[in-house]
C-alpha positions as CSV (number, residue, x, y, z in Angstrom):
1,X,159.6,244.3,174.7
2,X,157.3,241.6,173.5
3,X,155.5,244.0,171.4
4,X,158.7,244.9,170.0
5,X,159.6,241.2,169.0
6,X,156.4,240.8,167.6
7,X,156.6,243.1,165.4
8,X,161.1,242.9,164.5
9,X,161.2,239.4,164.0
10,X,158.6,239.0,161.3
11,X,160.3,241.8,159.7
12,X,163.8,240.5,160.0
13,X,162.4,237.4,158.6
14,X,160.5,238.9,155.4
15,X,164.2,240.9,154.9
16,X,166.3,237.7,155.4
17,X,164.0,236.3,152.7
18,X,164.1,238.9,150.2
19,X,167.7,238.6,150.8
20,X,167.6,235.0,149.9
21,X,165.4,235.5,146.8
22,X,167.4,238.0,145.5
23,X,170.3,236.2,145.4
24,X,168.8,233.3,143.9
25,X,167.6,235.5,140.8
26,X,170.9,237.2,140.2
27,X,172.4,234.0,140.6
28,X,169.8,231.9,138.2
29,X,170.0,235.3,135.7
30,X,173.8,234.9,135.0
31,X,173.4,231.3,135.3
32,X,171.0,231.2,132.5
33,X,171.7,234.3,130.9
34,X,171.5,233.6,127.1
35,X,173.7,235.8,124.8
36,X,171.6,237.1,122.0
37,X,173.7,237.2,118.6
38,X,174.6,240.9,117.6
39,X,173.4,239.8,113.8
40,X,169.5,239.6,115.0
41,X,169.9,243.9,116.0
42,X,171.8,245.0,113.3
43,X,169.6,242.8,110.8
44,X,166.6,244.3,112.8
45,X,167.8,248.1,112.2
46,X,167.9,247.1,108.3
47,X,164.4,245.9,107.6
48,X,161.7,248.3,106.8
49,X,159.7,248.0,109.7
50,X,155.9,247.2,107.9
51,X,155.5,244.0,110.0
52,X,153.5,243.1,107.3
53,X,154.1,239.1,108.1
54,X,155.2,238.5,104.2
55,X,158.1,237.0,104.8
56,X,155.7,234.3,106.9
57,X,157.4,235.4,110.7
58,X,155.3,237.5,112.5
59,X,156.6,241.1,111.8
60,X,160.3,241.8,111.6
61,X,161.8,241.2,114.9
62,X,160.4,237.5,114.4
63,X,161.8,237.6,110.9
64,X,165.7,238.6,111.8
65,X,165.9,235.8,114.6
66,X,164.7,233.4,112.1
67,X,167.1,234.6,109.5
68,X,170.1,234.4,112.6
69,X,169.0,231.5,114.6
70,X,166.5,229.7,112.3
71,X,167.9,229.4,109.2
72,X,165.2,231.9,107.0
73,X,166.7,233.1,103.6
74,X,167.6,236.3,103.0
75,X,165.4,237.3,100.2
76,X,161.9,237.2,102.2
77,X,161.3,240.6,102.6
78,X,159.4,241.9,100.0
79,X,159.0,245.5,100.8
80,X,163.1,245.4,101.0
81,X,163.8,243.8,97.7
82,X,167.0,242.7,96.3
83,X,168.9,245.5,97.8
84,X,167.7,244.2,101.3
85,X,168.4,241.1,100.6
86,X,171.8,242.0,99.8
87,X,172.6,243.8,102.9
88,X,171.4,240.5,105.0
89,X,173.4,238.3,102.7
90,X,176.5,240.7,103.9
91,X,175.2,240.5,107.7
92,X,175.1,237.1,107.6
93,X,178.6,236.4,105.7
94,X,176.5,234.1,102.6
95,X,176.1,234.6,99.2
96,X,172.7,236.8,98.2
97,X,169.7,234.6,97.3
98,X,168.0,236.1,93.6
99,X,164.3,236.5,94.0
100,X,161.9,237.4,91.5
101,X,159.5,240.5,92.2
102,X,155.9,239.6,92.6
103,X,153.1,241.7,92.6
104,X,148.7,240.4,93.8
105,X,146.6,239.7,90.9
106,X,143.0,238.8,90.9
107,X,142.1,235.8,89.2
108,X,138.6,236.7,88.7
109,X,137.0,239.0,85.9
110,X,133.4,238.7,87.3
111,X,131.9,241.9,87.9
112,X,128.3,242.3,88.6
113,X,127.7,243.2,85.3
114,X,129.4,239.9,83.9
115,X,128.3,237.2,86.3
116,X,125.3,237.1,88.2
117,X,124.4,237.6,92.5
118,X,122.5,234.8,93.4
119,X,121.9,237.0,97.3
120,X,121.7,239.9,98.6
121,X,124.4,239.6,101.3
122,X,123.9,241.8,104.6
123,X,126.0,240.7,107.3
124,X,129.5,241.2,108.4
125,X,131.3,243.4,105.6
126,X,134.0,241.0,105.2
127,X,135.1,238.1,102.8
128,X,135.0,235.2,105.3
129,X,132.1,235.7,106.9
130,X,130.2,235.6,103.5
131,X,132.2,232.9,102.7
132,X,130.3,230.3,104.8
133,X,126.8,231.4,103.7
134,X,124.8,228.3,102.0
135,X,126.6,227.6,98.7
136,X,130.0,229.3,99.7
137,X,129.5,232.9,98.0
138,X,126.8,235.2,97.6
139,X,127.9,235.1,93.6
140,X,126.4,232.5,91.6
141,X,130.4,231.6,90.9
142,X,131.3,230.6,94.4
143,X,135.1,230.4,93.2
144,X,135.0,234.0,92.1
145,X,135.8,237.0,94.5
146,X,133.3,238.0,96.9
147,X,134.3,241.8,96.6
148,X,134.1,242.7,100.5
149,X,136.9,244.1,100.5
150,X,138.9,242.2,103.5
151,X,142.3,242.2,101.5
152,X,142.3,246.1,101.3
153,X,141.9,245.9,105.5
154,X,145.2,244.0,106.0
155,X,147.2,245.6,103.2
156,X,149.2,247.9,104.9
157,X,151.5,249.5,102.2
158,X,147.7,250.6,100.5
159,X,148.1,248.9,97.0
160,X,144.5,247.1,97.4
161,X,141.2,248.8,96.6
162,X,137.8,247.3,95.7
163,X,137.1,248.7,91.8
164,X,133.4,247.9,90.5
165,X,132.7,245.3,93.0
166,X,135.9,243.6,92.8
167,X,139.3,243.5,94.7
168,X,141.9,245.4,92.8
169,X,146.0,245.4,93.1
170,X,147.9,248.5,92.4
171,X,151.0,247.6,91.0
172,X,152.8,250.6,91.6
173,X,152.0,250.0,95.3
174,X,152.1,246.3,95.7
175,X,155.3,245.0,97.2
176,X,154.2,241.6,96.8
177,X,153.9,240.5,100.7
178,X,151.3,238.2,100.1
179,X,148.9,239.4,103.0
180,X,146.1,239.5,101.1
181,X,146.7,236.3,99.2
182,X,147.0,234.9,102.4
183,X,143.7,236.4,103.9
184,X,141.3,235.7,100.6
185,X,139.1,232.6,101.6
186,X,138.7,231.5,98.2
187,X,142.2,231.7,96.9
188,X,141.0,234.1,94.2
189,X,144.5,236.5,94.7
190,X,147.9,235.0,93.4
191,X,151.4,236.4,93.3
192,X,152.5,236.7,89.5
193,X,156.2,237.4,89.0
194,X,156.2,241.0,87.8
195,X,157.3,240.7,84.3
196,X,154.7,238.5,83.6
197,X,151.7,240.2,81.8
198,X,149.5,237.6,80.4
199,X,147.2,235.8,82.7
200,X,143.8,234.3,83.4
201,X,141.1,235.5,85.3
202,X,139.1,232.9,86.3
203,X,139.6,230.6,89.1
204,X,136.5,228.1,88.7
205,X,136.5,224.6,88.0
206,X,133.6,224.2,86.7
207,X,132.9,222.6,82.7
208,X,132.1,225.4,80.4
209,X,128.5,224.9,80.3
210,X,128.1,225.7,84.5
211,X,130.7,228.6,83.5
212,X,128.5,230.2,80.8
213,X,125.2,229.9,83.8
214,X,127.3,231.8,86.2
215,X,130.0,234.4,84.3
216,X,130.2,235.6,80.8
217,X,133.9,236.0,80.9
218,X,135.0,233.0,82.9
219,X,137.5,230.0,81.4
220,X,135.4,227.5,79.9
221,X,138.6,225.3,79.7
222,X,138.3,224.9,76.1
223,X,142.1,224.5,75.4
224,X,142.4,227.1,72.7
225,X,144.8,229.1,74.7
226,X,147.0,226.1,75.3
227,X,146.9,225.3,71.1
228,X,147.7,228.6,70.4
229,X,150.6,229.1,72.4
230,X,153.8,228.8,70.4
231,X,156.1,228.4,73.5
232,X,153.8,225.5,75.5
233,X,153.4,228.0,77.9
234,X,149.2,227.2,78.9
235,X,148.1,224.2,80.8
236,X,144.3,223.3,81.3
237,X,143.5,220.8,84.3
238,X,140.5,220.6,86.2
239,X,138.7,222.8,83.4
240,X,140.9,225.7,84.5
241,X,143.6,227.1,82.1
242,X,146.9,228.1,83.4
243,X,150.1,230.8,82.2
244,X,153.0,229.0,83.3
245,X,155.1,232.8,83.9
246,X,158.7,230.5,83.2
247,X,157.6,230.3,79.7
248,X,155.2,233.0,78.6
249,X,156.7,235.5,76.7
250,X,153.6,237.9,76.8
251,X,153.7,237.3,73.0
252,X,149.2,237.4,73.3
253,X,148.5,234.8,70.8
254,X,146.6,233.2,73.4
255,X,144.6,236.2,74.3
256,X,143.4,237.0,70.8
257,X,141.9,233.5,70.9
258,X,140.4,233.0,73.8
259,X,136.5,232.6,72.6
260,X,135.6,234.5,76.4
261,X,138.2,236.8,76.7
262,X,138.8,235.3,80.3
263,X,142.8,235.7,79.0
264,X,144.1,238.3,79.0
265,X,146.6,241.5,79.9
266,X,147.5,242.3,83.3
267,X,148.7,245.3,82.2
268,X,146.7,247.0,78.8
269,X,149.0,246.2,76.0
270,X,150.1,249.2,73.4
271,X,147.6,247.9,71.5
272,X,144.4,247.8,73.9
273,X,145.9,251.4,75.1
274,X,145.9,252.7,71.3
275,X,142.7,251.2,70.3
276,X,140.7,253.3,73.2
277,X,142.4,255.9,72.9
């Protein structure tokens, strides 16, 4: 009998416990059961999926609770458009937010054959780890890109490629997310709005002189783009011209005068198209 005790009560015991515990967690889970808003599912079933992290939540499930419970716009989602952004608008019982298509662009011209490698770079086949070699770059333009290729890793919808040693964005494939923009350690990739077609490639600050050293085709900040612009649509600061897209009309007078040619078309104009054909 005492062996029998020995060995009931400890199991009555661990029972009556298990008991106890069990009804505290059914008791603390409708207690502090937390309703989760129907919106944040049916938002969820309407997004594309790509978890790209464009919209700046990470992936989609992050992105409908913000929209529901955080206060996100609509119109984040690039790879979903307007058309997405119209069906969350409805979801949500607000008026649709506009947005304006984006696409990547490189602001950087400087292939090897137009601006010089000051190293031979062999170590981790990736952007940012060449990025904190002595002097920032293994290009003698350290503002220029770097041509490792780490924005074609993380673009998942395919558009990036590397083309003649530098990073490349397909328009017919870019959604406009912003991964790689996000990823490039020397801000060399921008988001353009779509219709825009005239833009500089060149992202150094450098005065012209220390330009010319470095990159035959880089802005020398010379302010003949801005002069020749009929709608004031160029800006030079920091020796750095700028297309302000609000006011470009792609008319080109600035790219027929820019003494480098660091201006230019996204996109070939008719005429750049006929002249090589």
């Amino acid at each position: 009998m005492t062996s029998m005790a020995g060995v009931l009560y400890p199991v009555l015991i661990l029972g009556a416990l298990g008991l106890a515990f069990g009804a505290m967690l059914a008791f603390a889970s409708i207690k502090f059961f937390v309703k989760t808003d129907e919106r944040v599912s049916r938002i969820r079933e309407i997004l594309p999926g790509a978890n790209c992290g464009g919209c700046g939540y990470p992936g989609c499930d992050g992105y409908a609770d913000g929209i529901v419970n955080g206060g996100a716009k609509t119109n984040l989602c690039a790879a979903g458009g307007a058309a997405l952004a119209s069906g969350i608008a409805e979801i949500m019982g607000v008026e649709s937010e506009a947005s304006v298509p984006v696409r990547a662009f490189l602001k950087c011209a400087g292939a090897p054959e137009r601006s010089k490698r000051t190293a031979i770079y062999e170590g981790i086949l990736d952007c940012r780890s060449a990025a904190v070699v002595p002097g920032g770059s293994p290009n003698a333009c350290p503002f220029g890109c770097i041509g490792l290729g780490t924005c074609v890793k993380v673009c998942v919808f395919g558009a990036m490629s590397i083309v003649g040693g530098l990073a490349s964005a397909d328009p017919a494939k870019c959604i406009g997310c912003g991964t790689c923009v996000a990823i490039c350690p020397k801000s060399v990739l921008a988001l353009i709005p779509r219709a825009s077609n005239v833009q500089v490639a060149c992202n150094s600050n450098w005065r012209g002189p220390d330009v010319k050293r470095a990159c035959s085709v880089g802005c020398i900040g010379c302010g003949i783009c801005a002069r020749a612009c009929p709608e004031g649509a160029i800006t030079v600061e920091r020796n750095l011209a700028s297309v302000d897209a609000s006011k470009c009309v792609n008319c080109g007078a600035c790219v027929a005068k820019c003494p480098t040619k660091s201006i230019g078309y996204v996109v070939p104009s008719q005429e750049e198209i006929r002249a090589s054909a």
